[in-house]
Backbone bond lengths (Angstrom), bond angles and torsions (degrees), N, CA, C in turn:
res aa  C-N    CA-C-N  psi(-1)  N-CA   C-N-CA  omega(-1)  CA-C   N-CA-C  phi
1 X - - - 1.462 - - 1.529 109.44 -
2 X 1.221 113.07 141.61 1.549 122.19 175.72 1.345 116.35 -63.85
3 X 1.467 121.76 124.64 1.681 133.85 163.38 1.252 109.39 -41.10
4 X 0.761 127.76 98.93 1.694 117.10 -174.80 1.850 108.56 -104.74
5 X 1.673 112.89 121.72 1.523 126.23 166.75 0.812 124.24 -109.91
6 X 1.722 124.92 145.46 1.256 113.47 -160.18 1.493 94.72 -148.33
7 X 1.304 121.75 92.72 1.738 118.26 172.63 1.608 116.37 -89.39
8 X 1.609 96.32 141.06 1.438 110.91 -162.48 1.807 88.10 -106.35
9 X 1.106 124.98 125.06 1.473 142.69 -169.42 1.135 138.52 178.30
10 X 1.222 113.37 141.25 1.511 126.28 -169.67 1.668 113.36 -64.78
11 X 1.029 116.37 -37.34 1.769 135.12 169.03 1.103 131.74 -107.60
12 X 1.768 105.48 54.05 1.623 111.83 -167.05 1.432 105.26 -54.30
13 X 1.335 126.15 -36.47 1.527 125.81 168.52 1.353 115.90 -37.58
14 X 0.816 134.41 -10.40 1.402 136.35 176.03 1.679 125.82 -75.89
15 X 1.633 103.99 -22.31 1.394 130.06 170.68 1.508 107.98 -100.66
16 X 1.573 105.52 140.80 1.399 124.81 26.25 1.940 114.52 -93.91
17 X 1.837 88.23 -14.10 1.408 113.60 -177.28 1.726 101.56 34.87
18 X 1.089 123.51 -179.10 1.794 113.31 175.96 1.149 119.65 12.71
19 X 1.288 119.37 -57.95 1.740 117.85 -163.41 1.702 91.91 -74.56
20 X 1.034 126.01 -0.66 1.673 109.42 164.61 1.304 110.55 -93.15
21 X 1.186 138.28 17.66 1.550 140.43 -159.46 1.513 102.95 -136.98
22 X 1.452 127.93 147.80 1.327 124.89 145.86 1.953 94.12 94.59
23 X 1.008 97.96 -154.41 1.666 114.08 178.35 1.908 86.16 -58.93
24 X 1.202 88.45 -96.87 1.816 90.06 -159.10 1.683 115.19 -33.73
25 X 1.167 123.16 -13.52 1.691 129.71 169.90 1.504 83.77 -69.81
26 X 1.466 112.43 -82.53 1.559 104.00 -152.21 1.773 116.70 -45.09
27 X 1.272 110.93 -32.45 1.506 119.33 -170.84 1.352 103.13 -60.87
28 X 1.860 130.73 -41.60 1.132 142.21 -154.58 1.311 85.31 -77.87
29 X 1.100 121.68 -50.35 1.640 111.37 -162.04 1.705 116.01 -86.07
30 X 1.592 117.54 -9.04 1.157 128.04 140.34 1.614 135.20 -40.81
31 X 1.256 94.91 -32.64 1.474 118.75 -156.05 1.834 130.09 57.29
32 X 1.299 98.71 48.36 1.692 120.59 -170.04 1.534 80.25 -71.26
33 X 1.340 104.94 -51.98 1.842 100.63 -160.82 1.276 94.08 -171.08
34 X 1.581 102.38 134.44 1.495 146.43 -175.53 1.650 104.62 -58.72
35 X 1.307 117.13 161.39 1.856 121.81 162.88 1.634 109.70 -143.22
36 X 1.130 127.82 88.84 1.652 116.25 178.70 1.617 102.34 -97.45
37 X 1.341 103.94 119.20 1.541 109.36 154.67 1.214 130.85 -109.52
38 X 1.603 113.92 119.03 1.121 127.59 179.10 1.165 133.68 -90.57
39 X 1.625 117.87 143.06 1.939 110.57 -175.22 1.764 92.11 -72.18
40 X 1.353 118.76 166.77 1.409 126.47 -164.18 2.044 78.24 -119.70
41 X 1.121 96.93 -30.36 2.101 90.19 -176.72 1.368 96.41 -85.06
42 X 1.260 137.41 22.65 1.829 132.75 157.33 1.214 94.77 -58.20
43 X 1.512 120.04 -56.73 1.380 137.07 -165.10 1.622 129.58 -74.41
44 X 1.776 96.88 10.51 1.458 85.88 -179.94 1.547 110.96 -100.31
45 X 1.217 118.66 -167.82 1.793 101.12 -165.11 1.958 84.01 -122.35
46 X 1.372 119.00 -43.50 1.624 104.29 -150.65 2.066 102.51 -76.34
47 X 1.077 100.45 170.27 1.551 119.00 -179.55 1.776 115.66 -21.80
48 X 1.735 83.26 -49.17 1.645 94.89 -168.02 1.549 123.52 -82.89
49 X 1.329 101.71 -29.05 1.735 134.97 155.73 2.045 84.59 85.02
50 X 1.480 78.56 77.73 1.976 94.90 -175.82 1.463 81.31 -93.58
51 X 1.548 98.24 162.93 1.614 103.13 -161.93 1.984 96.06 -140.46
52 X 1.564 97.11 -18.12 1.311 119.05 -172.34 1.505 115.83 -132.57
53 X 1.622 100.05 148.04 1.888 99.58 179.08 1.718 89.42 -150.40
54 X 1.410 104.92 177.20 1.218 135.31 175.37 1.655 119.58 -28.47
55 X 0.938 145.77 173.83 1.581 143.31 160.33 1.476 81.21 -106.92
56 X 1.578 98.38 136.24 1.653 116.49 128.21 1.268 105.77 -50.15
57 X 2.026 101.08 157.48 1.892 105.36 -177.11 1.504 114.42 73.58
58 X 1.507 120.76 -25.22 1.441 125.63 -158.49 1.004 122.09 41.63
59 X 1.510 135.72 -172.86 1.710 127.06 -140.69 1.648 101.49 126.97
60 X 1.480 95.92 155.21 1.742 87.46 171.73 1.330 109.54 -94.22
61 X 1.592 131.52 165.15 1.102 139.88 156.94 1.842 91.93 127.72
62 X 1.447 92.30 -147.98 1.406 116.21 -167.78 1.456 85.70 -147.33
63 X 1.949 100.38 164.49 1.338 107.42 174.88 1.542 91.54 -145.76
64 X 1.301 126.68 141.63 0.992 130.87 165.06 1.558 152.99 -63.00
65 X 1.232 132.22 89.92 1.572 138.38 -148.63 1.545 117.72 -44.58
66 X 1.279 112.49 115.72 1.463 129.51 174.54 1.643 107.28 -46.41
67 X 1.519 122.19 -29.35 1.142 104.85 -173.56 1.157 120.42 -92.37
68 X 1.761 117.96 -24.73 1.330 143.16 156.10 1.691 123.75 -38.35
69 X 1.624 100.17 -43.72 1.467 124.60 166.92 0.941 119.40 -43.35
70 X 1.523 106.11 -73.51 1.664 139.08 -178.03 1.125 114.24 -47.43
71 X 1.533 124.33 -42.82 1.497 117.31 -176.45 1.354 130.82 -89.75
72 X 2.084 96.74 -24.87 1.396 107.84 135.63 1.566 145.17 -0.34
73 X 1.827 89.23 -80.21 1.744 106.26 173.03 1.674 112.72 -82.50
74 X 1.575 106.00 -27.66 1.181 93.03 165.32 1.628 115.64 -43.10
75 X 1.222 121.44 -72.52 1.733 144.92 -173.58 1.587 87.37 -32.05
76 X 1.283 117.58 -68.17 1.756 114.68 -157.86 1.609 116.46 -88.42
77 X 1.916 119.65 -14.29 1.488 103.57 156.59 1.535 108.85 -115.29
78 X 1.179 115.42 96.40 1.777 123.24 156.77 1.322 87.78 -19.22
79 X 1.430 94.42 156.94 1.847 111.47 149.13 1.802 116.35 -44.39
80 X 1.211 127.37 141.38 0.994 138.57 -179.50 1.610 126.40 48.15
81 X 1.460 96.21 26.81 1.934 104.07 147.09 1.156 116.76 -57.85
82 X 1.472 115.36 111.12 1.734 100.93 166.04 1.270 121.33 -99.06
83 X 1.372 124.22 23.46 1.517 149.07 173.79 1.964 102.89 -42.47
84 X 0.812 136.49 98.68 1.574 124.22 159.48 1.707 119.44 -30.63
85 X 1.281 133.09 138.81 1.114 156.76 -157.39 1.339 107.23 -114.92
86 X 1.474 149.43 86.50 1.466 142.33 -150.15 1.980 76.95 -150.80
87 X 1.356 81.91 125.12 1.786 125.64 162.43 1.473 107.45 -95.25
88 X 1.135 127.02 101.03 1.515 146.17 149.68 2.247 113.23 -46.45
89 X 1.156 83.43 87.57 1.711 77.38 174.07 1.533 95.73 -153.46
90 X 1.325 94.90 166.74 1.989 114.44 -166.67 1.411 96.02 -71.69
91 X 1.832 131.89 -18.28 1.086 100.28 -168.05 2.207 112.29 -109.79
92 X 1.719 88.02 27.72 1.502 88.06 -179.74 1.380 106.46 -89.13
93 X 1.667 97.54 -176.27 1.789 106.49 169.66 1.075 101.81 -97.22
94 X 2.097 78.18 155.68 1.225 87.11 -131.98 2.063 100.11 -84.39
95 X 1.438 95.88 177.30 1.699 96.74 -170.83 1.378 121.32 -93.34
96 X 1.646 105.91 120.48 1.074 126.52 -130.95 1.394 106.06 -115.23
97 X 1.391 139.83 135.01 1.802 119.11 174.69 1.030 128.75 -33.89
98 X 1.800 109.58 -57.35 1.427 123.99 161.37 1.353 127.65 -16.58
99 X 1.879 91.65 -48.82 1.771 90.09 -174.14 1.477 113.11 -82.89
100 X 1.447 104.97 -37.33 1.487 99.51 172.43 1.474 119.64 -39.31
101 X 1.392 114.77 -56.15 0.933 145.63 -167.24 1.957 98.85 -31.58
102 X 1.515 77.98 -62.79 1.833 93.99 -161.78 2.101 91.85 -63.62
103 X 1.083 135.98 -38.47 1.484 130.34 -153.18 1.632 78.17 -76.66
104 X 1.199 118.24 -59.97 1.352 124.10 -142.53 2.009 94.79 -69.29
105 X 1.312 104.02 0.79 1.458 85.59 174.07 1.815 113.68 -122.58
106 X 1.397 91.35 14.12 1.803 112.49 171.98 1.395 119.31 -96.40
107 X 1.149 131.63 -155.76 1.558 127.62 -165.42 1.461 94.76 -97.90
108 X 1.413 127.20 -2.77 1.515 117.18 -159.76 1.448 118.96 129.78
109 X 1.599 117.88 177.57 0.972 130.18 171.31 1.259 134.18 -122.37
110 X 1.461 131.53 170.51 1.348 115.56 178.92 1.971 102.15 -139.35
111 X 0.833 113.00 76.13 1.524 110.45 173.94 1.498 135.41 -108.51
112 X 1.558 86.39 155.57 1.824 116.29 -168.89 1.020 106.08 -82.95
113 X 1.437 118.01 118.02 1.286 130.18 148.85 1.925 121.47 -83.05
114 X 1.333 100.96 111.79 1.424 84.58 178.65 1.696 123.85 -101.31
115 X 1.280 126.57 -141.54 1.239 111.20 161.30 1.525 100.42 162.70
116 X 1.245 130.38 -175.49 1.693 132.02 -148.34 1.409 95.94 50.73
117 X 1.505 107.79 -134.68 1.136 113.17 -158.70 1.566 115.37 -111.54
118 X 1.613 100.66 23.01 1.404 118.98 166.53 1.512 138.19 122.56
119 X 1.068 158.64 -115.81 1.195 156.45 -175.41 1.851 113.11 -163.78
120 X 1.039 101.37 109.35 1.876 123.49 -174.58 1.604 89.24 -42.49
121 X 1.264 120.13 123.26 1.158 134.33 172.99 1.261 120.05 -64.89
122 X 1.243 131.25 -7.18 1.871 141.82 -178.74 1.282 78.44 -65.16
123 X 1.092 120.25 -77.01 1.646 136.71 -157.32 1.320 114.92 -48.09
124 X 1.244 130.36 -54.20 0.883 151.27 179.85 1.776 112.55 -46.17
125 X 1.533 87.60 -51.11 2.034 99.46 176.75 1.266 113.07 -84.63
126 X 1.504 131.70 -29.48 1.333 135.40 -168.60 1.672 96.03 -66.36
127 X 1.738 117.24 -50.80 1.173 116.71 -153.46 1.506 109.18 -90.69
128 X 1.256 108.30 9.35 1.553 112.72 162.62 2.082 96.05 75.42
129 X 1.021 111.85 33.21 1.441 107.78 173.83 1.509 145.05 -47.57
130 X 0.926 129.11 76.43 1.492 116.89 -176.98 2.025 114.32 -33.63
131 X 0.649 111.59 114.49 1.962 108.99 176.94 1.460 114.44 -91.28
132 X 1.030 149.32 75.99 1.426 156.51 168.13 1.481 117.28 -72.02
133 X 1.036 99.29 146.82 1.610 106.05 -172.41 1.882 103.94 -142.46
134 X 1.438 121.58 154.57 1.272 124.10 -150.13 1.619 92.00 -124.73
135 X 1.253 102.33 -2.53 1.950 90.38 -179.69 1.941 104.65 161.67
136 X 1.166 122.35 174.85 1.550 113.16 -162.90 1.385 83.66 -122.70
137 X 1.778 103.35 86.72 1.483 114.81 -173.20 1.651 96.89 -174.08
138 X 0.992 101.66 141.64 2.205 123.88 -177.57 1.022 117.63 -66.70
139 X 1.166 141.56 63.29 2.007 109.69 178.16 1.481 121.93 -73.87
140 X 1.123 117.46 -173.33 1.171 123.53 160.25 1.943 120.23 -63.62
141 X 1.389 110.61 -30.46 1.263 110.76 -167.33 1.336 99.84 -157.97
142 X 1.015 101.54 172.62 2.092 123.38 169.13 1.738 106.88 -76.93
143 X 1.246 134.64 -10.76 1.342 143.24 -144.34 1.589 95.38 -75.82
144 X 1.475 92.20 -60.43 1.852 106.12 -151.65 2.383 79.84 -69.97
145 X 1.421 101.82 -66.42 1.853 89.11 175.72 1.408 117.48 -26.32
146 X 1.105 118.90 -39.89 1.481 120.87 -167.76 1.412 94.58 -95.14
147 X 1.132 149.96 -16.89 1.558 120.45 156.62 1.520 133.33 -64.93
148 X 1.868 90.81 -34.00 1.512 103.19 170.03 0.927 112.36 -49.47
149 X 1.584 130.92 -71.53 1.345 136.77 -170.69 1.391 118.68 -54.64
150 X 1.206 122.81 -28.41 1.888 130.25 162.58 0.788 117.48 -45.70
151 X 1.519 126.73 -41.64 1.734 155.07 -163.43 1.034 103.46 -75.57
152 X 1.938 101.45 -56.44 1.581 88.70 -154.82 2.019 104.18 -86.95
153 X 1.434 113.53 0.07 1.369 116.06 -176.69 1.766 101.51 -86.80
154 X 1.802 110.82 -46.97 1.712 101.67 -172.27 1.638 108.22 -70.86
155 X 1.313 127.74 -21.44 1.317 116.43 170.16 1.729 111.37 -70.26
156 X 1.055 122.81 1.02 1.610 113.71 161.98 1.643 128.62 -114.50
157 X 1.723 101.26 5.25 1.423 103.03 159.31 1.392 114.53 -65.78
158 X 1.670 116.34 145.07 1.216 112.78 -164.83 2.108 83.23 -83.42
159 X 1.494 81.31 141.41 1.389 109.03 178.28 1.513 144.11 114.95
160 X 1.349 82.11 -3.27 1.624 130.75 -169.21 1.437 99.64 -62.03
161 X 1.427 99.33 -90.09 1.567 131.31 -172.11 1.402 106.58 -71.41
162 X 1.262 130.38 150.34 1.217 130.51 -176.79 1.394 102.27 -94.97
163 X 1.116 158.15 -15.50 1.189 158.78 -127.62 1.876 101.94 -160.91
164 X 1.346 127.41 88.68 1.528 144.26 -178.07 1.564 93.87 -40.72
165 X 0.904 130.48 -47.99 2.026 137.55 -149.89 1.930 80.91 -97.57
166 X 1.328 134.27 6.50 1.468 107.44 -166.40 1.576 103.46 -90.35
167 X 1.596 119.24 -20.68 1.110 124.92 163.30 0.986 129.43 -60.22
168 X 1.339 125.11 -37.94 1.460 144.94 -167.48 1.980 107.10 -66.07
169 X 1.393 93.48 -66.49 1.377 96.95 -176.06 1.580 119.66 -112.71
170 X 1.866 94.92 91.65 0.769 148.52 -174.04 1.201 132.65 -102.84
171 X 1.859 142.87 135.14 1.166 108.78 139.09 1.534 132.72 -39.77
172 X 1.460 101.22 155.77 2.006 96.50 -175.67 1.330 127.15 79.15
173 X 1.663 102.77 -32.57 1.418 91.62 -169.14 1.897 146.52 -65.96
174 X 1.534 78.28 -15.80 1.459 123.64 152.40 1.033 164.37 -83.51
175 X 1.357 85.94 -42.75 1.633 115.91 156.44 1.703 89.66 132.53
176 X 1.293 119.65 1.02 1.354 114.81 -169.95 1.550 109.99 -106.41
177 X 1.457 124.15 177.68 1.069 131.23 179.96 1.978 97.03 -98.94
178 X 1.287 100.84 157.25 1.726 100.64 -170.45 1.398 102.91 -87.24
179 X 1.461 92.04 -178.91 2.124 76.28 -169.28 1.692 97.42 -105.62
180 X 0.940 101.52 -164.81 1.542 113.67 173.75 1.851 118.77 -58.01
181 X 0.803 129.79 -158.31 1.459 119.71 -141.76 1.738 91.70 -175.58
182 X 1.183 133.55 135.13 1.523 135.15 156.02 1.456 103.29 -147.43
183 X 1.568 108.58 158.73 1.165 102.58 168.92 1.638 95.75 -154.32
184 X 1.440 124.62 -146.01 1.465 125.71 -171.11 1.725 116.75 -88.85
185 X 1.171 108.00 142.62 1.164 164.97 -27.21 1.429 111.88 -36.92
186 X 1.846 107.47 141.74 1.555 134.07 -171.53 1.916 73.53 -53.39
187 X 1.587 125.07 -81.89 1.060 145.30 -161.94 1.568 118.70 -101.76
188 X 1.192 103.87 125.80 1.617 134.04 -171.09 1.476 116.89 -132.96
189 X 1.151 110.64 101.07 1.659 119.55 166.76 1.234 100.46 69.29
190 X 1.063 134.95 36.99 1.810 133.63 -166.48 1.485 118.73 59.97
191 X 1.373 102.34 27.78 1.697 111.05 165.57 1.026 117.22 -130.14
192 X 1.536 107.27 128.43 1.255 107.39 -170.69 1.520 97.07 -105.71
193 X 1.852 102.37 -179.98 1.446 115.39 -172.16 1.969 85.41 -86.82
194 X 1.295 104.62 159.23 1.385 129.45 170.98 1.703 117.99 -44.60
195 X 1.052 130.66 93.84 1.764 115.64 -157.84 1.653 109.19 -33.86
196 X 1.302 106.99 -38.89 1.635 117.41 -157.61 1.580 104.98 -54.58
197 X 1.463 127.39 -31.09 1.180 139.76 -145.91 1.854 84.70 -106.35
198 X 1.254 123.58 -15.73 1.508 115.35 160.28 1.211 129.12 -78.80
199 X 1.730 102.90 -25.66 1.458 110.36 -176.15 1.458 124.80 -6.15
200 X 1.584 80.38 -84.08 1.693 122.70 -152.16 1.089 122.29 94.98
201 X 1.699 124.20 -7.69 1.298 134.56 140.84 1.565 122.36 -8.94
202 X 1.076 152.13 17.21 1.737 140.75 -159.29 1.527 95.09 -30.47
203 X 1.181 143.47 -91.37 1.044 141.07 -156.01 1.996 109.68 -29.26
204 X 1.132 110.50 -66.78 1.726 133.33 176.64 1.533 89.57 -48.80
205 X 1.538 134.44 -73.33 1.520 122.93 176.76 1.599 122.67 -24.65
206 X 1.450 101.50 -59.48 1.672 124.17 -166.25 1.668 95.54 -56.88
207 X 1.214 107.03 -59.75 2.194 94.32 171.22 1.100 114.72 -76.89
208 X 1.313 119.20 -30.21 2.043 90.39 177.93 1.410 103.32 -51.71
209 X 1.604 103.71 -46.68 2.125 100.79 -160.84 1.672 91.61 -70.55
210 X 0.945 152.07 -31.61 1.886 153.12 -176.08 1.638 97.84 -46.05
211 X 1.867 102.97 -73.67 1.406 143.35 174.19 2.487 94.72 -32.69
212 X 1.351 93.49 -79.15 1.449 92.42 -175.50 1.429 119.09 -41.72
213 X 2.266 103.59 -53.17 1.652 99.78 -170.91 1.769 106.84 -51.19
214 X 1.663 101.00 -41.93 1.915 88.29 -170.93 1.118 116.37 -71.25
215 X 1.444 112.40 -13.13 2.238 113.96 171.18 1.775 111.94 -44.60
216 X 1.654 91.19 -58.70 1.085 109.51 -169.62 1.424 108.96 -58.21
217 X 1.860 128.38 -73.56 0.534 142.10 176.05 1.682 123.59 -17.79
218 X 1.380 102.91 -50.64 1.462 124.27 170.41 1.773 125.20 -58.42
219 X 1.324 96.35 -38.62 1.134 124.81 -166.57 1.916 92.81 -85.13
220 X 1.327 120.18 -88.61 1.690 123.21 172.25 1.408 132.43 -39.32
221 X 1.528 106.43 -38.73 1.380 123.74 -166.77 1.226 123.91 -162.47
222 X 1.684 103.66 80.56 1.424 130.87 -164.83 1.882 108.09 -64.82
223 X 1.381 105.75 -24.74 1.263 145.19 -175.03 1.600 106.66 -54.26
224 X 1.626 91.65 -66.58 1.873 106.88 165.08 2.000 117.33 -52.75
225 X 1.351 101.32 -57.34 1.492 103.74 -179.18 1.628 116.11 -77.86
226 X 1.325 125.35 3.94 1.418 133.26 157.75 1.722 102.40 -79.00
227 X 1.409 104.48 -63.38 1.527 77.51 168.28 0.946 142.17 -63.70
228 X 1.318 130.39 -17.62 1.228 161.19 -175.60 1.726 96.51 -46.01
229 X 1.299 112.67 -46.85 1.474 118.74 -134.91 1.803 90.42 -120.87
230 X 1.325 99.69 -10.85 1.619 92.87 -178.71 1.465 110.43 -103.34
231 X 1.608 111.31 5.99 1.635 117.04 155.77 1.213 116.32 -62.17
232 X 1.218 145.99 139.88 1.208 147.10 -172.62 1.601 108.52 -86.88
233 X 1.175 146.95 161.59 1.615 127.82 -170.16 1.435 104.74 -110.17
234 X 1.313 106.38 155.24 1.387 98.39 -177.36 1.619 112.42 -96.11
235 X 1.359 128.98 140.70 1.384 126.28 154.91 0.913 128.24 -135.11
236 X 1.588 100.52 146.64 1.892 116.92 -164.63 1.611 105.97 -42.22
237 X 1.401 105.54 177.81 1.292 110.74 -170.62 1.440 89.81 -106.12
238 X 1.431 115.68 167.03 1.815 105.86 -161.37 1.404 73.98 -121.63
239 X 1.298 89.92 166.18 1.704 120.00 -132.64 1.667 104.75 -93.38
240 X 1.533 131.82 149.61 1.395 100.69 -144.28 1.803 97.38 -95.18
């Protein structure tokens, strides 16, 4: 069955932009999985097809109308989409493999792009929203977040990647950062590749790269190997 995406936005022109290129281009035109982008002002009702008004409290900007929203997702989930609903804004959690993980192994997604100074919070709680965020940084919009997250979900439909294990060993996939990377020439500028990775050893390979991801990991993102360590471990059940 087809991945099916569905972005709710003010600049559907903006798609497939990237996601038509590279792996996720070729997949789209495979038909692995679908991309509909929708104008979010289809859904407005007055003359001008305003999509935004004032904050209560006042403040600068604009905020975007809950009812404008609403009829929005009405338009793009029929009755009985069970697609997840994830709002792209700076102040969600943050986006995580895990989560990819879980969309990219469901029928799809359906996401909000917002923009001004954000999305009326009625809306937001009524519709049971997931809120994701791509980094602790402002954009202009949900657009460019919502490509990331497309990316990082159609590169894990099976069919995607040419290579089954290319997902696997990964940054993230572990919780670790990936290790270093060599390829040909043995020797470059008076650097050579790591002997171990000449072996042919597999076993001796598999811990240096284990050994490197937690170097790194330790070293970039102390953050990752704290959690790392506050998982509890699992052990077998002893034997009856």
């Amino acid at each position: 069955m087809t991945w099916r995406a569905t972005v709710l936005t003010l600049f559907p022109e903006m798609f497939p932009g990237p996601l038509g290129q590279s792996l996720a281009g070729r997949a789209l035109e495979r038909g692995i999985w679908s991309l509909e982008a929708r104008n979010i002002r289809d859904a407005a009702t007055n003359k001008h097809r305003s999509v935004d008004d004032t904050p209560f409290g006042g403040g600068a900007g604009m905020v975007m109308r809950p009812d404008v929203v609403d009829a929005a997702i009405d338009a793009a989930m029929p009755e009985g989409d069970a697609r997840p609903l994830v709002f792209l804004s700076p102040r969600g959690t943050p986006l995580r493999q895990d989560a990819v993980r879980r969309w990219a192994a469901g029928p799809g997604v359906v996401l909000l792009c917002g923009r001004y100074e954000g999305v009326d919070q009625r809306v937001i709680e009524a519709r049971g929203m997931e809120e994701v965020s791509v980094g602790d940084y402002v954009l202009s919009g949900g657009e460019l977040p919502a490509m990331v997250l497309l990316d990082a979900c159609v590169r894990l439909i099976p069919g995607v990647m040419g290579a089954s294990e290319s997902g696997v060993e990964e940054s993230f996939s572990d919780g670790l950062l990936e290790y270093p990377h060599y390829t040909r020439p043995a020797e470059w500028q008076g650097r050579r590749v790591p002997e171990v990775l000449l072996s042919g050893h597999h076993a001796q390979v598999a811990a240096w790269r284990q050994d490197q991801a937690a170097a790194v990991t330790r070293l970039r993102r102390p953050d990752l190997m704290a959690a790392r360590a506050a998982v509890p471990l699992q052990h077998a059940a002893p034997a009856a």
